[in-house]
N, CA, C and O atoms as a Maestro MAE file, in Angstrom:
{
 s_m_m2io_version
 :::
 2.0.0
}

f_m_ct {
 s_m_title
 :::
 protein
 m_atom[272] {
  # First column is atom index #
  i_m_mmod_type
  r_m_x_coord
  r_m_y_coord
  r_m_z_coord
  i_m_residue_number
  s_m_chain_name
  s_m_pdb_residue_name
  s_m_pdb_atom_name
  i_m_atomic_number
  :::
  1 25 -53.240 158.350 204.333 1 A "UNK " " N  " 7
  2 3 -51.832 157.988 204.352 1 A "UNK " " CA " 6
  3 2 -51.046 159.111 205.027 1 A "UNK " " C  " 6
  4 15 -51.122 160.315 204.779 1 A "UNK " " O  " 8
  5 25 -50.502 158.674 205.664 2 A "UNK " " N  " 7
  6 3 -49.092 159.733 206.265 2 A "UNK " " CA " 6
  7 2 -48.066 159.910 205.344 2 A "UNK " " C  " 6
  8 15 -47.995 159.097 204.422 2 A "UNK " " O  " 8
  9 25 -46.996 161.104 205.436 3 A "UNK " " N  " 7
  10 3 -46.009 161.443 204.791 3 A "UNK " " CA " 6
  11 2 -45.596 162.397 205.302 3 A "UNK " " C  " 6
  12 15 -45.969 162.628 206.452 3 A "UNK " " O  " 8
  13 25 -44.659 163.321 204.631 4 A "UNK " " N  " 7
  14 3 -43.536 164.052 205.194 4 A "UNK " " CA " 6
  15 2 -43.121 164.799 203.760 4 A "UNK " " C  " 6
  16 15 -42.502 164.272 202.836 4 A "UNK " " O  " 8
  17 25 -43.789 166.616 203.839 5 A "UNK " " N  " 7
  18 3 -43.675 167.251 203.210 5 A "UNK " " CA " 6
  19 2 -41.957 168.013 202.465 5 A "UNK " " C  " 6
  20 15 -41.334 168.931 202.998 5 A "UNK " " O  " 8
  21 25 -41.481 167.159 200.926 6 A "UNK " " N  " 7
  22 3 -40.349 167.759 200.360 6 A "UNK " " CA " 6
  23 2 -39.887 168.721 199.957 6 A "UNK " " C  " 6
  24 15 -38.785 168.664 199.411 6 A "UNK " " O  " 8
  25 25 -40.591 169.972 200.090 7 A "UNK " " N  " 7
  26 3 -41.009 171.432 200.136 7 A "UNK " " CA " 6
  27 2 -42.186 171.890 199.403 7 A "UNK " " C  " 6
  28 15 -43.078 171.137 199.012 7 A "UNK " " O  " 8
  29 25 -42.163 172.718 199.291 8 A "UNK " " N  " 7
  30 3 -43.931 173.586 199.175 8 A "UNK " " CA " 6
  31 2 -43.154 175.074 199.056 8 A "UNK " " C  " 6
  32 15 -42.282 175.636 199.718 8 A "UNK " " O  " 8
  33 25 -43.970 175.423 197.805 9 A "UNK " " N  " 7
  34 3 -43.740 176.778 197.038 9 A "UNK " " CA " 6
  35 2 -44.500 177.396 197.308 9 A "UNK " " C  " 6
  36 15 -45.553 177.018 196.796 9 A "UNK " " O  " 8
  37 25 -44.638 178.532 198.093 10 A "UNK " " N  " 7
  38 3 -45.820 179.283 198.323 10 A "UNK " " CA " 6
  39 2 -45.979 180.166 196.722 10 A "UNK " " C  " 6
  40 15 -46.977 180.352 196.025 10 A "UNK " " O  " 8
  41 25 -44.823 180.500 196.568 11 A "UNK " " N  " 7
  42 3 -45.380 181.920 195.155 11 A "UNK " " CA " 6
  43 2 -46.462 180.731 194.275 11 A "UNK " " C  " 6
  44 15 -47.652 180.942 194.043 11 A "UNK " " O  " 8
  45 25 -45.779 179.618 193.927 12 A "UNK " " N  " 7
  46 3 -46.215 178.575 192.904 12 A "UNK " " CA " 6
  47 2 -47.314 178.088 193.030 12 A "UNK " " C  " 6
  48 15 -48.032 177.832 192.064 12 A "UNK " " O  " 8
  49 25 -47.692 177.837 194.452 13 A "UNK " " N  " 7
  50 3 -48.869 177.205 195.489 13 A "UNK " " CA " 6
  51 2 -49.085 175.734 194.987 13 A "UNK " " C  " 6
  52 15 -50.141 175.140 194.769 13 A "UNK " " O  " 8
  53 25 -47.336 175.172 194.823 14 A "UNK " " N  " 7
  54 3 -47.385 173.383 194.505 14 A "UNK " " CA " 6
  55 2 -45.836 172.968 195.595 14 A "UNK " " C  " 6
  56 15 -44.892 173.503 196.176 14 A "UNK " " O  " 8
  57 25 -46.525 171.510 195.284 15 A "UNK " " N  " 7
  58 3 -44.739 171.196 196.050 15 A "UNK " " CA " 6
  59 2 -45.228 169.045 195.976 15 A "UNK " " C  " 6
  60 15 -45.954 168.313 195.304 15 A "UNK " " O  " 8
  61 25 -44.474 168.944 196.869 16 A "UNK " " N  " 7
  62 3 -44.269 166.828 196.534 16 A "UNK " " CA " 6
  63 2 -43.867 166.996 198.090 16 A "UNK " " C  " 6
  64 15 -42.946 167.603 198.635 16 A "UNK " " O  " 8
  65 25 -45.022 166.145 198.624 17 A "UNK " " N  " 7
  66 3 -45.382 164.838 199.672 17 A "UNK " " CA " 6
  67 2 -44.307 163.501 199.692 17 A "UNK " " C  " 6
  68 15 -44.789 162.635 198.962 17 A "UNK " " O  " 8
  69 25 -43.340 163.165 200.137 18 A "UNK " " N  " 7
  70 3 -42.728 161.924 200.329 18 A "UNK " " CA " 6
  71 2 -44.248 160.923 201.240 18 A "UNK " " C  " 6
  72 15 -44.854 161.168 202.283 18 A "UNK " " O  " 8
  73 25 -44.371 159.861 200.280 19 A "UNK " " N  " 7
  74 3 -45.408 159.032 201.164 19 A "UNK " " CA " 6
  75 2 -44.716 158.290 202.212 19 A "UNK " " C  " 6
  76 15 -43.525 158.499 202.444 19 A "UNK " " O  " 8
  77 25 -45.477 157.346 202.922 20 A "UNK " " N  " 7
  78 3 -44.912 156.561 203.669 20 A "UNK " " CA " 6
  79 2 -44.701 155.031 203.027 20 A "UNK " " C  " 6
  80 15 -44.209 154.050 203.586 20 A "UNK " " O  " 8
  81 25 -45.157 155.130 201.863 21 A "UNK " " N  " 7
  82 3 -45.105 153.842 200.743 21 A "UNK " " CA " 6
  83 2 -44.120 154.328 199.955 21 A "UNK " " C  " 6
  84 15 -44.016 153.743 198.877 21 A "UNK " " O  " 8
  85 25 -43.363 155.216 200.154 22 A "UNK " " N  " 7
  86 3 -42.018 155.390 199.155 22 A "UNK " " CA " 6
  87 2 -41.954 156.371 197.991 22 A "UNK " " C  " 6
  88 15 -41.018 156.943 197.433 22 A "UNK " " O  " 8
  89 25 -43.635 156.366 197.772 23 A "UNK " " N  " 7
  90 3 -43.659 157.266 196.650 23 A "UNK " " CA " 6
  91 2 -43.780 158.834 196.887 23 A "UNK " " C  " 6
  92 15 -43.998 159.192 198.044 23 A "UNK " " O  " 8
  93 25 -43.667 159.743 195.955 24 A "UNK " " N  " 7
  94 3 -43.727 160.977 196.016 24 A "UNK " " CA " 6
  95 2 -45.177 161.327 195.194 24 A "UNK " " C  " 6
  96 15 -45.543 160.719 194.189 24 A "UNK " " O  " 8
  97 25 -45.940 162.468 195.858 25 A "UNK " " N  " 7
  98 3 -46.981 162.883 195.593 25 A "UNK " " CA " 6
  99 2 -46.885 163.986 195.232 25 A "UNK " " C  " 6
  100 15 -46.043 164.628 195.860 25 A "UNK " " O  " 8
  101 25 -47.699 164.816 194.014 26 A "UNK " " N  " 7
  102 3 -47.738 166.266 193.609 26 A "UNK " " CA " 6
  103 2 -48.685 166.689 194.626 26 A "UNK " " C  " 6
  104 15 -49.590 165.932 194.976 26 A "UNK " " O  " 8
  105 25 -48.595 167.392 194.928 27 A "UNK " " N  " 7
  106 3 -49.917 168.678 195.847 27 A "UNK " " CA " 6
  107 2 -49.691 169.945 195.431 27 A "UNK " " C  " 6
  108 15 -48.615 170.522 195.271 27 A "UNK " " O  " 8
  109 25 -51.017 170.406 195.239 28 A "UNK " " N  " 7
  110 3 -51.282 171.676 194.932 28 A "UNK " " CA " 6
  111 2 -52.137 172.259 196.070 28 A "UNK " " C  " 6
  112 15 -52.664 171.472 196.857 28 A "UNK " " O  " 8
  113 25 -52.338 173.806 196.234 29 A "UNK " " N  " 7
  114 3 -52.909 174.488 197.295 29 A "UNK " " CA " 6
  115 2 -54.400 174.345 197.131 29 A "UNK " " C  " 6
  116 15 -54.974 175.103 197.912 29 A "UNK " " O  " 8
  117 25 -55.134 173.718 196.472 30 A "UNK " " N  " 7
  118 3 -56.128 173.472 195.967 30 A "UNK " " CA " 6
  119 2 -56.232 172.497 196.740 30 A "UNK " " C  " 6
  120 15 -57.284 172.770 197.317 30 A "UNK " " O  " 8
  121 25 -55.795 171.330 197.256 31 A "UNK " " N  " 7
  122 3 -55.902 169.994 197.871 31 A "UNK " " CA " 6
  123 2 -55.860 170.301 199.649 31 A "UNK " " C  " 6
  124 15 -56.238 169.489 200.493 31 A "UNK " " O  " 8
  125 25 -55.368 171.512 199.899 32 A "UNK " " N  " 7
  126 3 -54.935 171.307 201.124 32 A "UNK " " CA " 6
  127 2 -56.290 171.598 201.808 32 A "UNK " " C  " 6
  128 15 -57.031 172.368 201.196 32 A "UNK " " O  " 8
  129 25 -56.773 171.046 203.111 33 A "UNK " " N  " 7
  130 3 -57.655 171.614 203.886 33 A "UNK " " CA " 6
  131 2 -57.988 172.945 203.917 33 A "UNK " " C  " 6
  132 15 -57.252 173.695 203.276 33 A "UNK " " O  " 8
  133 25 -59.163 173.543 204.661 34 A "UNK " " N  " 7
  134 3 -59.158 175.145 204.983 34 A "UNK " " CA " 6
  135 2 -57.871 175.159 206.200 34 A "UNK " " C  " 6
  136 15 -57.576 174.305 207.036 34 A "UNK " " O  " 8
  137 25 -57.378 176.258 205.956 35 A "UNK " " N  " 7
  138 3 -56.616 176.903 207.183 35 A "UNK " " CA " 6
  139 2 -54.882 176.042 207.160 35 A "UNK " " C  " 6
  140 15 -53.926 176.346 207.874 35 A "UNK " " O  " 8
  141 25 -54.940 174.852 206.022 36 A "UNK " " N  " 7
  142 3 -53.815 174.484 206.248 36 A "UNK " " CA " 6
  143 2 -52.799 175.568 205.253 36 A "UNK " " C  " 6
  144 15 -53.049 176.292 204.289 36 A "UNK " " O  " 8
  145 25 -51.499 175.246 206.068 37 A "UNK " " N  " 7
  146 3 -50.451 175.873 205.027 37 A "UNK " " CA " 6
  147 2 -48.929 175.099 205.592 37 A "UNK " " C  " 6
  148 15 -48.501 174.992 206.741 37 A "UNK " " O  " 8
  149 25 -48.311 174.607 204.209 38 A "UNK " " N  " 7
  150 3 -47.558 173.651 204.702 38 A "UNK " " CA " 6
  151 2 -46.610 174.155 204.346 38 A "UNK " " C  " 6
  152 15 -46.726 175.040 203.498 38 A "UNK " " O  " 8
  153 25 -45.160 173.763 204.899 39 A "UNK " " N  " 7
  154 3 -43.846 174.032 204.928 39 A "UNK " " CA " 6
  155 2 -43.038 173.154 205.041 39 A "UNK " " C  " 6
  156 15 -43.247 172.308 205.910 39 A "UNK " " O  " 8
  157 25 -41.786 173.049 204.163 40 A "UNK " " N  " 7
  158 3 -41.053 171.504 203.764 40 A "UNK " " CA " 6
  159 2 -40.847 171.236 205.773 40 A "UNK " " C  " 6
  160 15 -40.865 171.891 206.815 40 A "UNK " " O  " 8
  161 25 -40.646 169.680 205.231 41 A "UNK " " N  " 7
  162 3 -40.703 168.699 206.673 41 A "UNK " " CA " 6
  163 2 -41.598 168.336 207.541 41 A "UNK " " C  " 6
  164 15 -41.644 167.479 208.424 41 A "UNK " " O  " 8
  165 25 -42.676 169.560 206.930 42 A "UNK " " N  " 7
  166 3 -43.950 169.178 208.145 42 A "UNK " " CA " 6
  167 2 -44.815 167.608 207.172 42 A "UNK " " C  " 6
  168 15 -44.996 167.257 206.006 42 A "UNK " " O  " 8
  169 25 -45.125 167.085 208.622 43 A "UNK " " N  " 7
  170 3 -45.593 165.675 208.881 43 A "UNK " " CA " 6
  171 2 -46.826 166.196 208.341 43 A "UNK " " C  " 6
  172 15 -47.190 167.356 208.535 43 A "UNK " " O  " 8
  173 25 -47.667 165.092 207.462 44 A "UNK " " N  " 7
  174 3 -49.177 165.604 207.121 44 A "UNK " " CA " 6
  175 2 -49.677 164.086 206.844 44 A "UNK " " C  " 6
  176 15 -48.945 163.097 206.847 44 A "UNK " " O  " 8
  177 25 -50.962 164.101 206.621 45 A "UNK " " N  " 7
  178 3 -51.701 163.138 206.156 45 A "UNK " " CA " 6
  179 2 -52.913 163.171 205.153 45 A "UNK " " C  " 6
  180 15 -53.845 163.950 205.350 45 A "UNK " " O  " 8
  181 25 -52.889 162.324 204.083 46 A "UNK " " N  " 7
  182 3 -53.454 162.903 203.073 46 A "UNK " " CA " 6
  183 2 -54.286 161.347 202.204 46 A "UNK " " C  " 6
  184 15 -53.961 160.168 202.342 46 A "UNK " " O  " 8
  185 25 -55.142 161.794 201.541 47 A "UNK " " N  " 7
  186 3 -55.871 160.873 200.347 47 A "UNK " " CA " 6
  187 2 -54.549 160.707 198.497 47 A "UNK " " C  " 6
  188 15 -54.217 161.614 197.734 47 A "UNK " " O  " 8
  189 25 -54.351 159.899 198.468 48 A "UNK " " N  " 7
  190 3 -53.369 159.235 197.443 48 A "UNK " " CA " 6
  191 2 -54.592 159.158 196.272 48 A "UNK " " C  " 6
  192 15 -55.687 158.611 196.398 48 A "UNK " " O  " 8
  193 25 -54.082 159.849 195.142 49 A "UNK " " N  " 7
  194 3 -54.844 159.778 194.216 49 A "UNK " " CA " 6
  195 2 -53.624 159.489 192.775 49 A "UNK " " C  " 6
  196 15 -52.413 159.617 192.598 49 A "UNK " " O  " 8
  197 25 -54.967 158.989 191.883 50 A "UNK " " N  " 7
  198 3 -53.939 159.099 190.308 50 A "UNK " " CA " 6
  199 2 -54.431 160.081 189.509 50 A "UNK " " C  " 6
  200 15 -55.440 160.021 188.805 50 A "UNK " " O  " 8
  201 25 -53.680 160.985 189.645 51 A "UNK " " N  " 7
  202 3 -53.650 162.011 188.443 51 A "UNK " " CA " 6
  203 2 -53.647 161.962 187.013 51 A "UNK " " C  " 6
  204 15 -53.105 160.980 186.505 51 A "UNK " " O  " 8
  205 25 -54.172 162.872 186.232 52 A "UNK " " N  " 7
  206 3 -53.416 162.907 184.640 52 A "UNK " " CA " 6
  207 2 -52.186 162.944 184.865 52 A "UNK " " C  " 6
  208 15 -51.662 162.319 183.943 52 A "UNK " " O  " 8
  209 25 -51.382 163.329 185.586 53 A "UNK " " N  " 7
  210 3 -49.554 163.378 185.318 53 A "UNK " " CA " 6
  211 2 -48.984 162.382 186.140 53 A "UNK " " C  " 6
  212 15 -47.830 161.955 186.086 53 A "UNK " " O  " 8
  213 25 -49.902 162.047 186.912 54 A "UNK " " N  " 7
  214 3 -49.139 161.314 187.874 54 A "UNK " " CA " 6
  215 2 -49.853 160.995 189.468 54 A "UNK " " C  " 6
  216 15 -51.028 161.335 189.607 54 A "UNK " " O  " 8
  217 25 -49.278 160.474 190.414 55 A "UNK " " N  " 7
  218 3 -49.692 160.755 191.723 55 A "UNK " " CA " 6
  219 2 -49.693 161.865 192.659 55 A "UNK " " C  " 6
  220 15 -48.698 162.465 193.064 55 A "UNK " " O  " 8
  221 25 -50.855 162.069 192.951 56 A "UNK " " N  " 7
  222 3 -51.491 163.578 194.064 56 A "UNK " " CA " 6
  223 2 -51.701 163.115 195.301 56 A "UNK " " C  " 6
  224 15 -51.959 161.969 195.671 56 A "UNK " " O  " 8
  225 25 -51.595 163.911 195.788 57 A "UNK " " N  " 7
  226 3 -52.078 164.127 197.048 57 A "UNK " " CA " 6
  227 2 -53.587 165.007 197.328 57 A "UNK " " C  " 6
  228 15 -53.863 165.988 196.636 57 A "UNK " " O  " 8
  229 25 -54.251 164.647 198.128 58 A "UNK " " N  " 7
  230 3 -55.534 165.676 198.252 58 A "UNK " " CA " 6
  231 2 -55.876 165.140 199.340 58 A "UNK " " C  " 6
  232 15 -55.478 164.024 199.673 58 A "UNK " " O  " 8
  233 25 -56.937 166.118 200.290 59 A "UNK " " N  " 7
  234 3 -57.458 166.436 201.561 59 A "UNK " " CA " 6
  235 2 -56.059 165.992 202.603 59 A "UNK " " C  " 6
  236 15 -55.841 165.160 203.484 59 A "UNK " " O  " 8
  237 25 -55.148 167.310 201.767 60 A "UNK " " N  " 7
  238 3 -54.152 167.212 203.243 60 A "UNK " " CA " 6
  239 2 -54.189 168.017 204.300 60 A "UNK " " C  " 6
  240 15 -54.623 169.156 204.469 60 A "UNK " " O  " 8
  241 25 -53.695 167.284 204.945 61 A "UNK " " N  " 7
  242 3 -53.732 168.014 206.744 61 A "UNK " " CA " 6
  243 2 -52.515 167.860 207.412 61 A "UNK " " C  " 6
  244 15 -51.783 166.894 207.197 61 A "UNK " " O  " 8
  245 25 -52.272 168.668 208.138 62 A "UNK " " N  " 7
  246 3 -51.192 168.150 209.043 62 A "UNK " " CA " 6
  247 2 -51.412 167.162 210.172 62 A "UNK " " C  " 6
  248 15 -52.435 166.967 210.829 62 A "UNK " " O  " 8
  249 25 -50.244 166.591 210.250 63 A "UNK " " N  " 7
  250 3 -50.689 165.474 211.183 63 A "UNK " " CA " 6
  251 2 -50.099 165.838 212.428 63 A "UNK " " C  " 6
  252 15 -48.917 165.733 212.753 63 A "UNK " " O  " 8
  253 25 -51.102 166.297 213.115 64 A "UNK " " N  " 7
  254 3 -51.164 166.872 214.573 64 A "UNK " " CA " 6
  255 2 -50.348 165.400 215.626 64 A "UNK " " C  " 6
  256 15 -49.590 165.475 216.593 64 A "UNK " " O  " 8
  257 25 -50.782 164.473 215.080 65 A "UNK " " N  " 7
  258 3 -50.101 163.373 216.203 65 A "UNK " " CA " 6
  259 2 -48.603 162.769 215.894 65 A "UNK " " C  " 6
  260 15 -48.009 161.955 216.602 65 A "UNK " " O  " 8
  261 25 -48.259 163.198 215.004 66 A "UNK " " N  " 7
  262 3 -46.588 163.393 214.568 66 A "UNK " " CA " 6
  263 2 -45.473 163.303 216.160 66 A "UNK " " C  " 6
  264 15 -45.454 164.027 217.155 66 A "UNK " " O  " 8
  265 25 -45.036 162.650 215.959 67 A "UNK " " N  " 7
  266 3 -43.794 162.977 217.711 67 A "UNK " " CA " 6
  267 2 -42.731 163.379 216.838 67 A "UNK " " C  " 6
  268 15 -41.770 163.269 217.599 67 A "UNK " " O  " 8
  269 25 -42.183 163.847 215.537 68 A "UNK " " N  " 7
  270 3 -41.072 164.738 214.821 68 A "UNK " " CA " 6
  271 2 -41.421 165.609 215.138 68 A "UNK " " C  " 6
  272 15 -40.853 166.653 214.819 68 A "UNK " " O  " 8
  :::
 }
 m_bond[271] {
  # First column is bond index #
  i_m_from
  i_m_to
  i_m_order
  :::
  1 1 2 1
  2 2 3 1
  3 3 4 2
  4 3 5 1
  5 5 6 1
  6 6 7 1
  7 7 8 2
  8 7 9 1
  9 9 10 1
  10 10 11 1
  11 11 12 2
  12 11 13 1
  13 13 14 1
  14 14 15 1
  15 15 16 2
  16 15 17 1
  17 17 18 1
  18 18 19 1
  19 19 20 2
  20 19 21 1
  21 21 22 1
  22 22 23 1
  23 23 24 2
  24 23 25 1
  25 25 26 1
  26 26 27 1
  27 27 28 2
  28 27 29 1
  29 29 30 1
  30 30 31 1
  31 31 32 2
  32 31 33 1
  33 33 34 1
  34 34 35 1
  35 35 36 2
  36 35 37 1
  37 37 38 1
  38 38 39 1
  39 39 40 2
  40 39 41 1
  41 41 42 1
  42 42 43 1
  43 43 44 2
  44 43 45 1
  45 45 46 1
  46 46 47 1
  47 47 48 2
  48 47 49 1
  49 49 50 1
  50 50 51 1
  51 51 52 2
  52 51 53 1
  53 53 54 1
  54 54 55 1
  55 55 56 2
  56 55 57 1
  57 57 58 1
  58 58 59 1
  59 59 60 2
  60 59 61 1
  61 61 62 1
  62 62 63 1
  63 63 64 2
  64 63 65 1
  65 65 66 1
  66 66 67 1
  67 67 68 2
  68 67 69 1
  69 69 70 1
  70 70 71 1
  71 71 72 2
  72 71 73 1
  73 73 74 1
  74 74 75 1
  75 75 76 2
  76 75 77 1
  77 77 78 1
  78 78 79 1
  79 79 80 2
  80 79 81 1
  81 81 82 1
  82 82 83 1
  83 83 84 2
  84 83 85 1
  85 85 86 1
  86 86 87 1
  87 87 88 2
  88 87 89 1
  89 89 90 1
  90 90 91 1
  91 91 92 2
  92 91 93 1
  93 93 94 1
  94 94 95 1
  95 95 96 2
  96 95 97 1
  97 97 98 1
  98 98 99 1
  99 99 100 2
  100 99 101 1
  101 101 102 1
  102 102 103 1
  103 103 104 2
  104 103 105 1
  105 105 106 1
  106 106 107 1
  107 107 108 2
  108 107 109 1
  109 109 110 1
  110 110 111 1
  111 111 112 2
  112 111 113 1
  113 113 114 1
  114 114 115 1
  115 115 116 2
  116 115 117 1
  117 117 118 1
  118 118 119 1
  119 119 120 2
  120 119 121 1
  121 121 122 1
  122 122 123 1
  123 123 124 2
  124 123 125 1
  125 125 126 1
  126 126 127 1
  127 127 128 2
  128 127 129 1
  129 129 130 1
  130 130 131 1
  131 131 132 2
  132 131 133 1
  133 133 134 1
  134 134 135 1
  135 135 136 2
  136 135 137 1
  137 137 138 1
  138 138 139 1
  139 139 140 2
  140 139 141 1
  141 141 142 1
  142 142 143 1
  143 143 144 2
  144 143 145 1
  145 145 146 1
  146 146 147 1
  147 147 148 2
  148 147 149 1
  149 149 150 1
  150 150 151 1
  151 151 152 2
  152 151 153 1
  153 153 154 1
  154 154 155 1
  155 155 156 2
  156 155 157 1
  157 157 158 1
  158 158 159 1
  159 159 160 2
  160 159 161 1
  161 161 162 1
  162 162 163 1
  163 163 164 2
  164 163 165 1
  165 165 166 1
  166 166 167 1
  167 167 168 2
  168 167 169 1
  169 169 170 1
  170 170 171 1
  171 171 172 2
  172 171 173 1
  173 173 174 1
  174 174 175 1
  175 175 176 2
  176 175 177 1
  177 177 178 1
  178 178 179 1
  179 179 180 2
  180 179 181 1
  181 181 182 1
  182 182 183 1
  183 183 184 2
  184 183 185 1
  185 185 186 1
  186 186 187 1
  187 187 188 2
  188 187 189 1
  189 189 190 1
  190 190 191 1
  191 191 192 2
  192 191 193 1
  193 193 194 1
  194 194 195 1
  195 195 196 2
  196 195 197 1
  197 197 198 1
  198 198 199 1
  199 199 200 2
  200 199 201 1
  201 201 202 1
  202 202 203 1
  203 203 204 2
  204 203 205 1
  205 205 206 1
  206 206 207 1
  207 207 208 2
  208 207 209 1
  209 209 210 1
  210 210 211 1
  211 211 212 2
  212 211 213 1
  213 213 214 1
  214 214 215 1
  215 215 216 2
  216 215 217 1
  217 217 218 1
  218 218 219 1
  219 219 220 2
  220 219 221 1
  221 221 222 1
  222 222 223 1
  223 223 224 2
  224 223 225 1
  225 225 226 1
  226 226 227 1
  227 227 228 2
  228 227 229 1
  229 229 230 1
  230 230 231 1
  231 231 232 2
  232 231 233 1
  233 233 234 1
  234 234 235 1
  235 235 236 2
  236 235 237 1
  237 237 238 1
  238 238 239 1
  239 239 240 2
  240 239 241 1
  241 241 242 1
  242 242 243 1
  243 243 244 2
  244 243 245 1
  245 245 246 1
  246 246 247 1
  247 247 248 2
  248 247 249 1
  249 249 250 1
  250 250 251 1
  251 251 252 2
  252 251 253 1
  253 253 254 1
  254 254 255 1
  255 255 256 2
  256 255 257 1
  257 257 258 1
  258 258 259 1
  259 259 260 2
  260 259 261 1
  261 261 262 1
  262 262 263 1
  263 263 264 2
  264 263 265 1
  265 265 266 1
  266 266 267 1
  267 267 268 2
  268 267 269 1
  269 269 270 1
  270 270 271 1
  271 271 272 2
  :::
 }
}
């Protein structure tokens, strides 16, 4: 799924994914690819999961083919 990162805490190493289905996703630095590091607004694409708390995000990446 594609989405569009609502900020990202580096001290915290969490932040929320806006999906492209409307919903918002938790991500933690644990989920992200090697070498990724994300920063609110950047475009990414990711696996939609159900959490104990809620909806995650995991194996995110940035989405290199983004035209934003």
């Amino acid at each position: 799924m594609k989405g569009k990162v609502k900020f990202f805490n580096d001290a915290k190493s969490f932040g929320f994914i806006a999906g492209e289905d409307g919903k918002e996703y938790f991500v933690h630095r644990s989920a992200l690819k090697e070498g990724v590091h994300l920063r609110d607004d950047d475009a990414v694409t990711f696996d939609p999961e159900q959490g104990d708390r809620g909806l995650k995000a995991v194996n995110v990446a940035l989405d290199n083919e983004s035209s934003e």
